[in-house]
N, C-alpha and C positions, 0 to 999 in steps of 0.2 A: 263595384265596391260601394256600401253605404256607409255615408260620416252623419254623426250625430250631433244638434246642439239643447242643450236644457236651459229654460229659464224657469228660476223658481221661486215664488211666494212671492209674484206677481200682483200687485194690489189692485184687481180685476176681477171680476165673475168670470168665472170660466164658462158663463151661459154667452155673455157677450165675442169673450175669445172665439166664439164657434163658429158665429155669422161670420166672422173672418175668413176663418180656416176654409171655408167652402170654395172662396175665389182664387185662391192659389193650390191647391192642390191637383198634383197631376201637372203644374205646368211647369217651364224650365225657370230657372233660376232668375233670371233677366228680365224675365214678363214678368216675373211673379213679385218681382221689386217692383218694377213701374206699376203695377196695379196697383200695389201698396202705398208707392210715394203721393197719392192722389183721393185716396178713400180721406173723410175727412175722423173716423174713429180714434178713439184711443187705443184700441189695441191695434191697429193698423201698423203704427209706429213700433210697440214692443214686438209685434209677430217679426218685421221687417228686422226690426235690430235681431232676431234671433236664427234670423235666414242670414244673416250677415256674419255671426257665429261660426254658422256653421260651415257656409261658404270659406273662413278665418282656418276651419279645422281641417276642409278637405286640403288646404291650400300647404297642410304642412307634407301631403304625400305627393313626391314628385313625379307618381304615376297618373296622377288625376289629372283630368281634362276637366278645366270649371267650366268651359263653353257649352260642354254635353251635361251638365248636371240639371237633376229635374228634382221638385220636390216630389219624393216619392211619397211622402206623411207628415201629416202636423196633425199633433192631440193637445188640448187640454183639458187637461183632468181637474180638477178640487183640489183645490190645498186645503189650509186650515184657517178655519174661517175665526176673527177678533168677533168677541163679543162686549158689547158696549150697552150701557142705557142711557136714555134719553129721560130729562124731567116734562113730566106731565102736570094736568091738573090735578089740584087735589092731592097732591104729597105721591102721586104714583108714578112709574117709571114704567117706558117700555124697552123692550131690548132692539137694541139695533147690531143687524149681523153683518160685518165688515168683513168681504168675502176675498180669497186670495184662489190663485192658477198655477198651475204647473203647463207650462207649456215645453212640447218635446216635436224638433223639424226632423226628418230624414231624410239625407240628399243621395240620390245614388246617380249614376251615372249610365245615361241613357243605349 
């Protein structure tokens, strides 16, 4: 059975979310937290709270075993990115892109 958790509009690049998702993928729930409590990233933290999620959502069906749970997937995709200017010299602005994440775990049970 797979349970799902979403965090969304995440104030992160989802470029950065990605180097994450590579070290816990594929592995059981357990590792995949200690891996996480140790990276010193910021998205380390948000992936972690969202394996915690979802761990929270298997936890509500009394057929699940969390000890067998593996991440079976983690995306993040693009949200929707603020757009902001910055003042420059000379009365000009440039645009600064303040980028957001959709992050989606899937835990199944191994």
């Amino acid at each position: 059975m797979e349970v799902r958790a979403v965090t969304k509009y995440v104030r992160i690049s989802s470029q950065k979310v990605r180097m994450i998702v590579g070290a816990v993928k594929g592995k059981p729930v357990e590792e995949s937290l200690e891996i996480l409590k140790f990276m010193p990233q910021k998205a380390a933290s948000i992936v972690e709270k969202t394996i915690r999620s979802a761990v929270a959502n298997a936890d509500q069906y009394p057929d699940i075993d969390l000890d067998s749970m593996v991440v079976r997937n983690i995306t993040a995709d693009q949200g929707p990115t603020l757009k902001r200017f910055k003042a420059r010299a000379r009365g000009r602005g440039t645009r600064i892109l303040k980028r957001t994440a959709h992050i989606t775990v899937i835990l199944a049970d191994d």
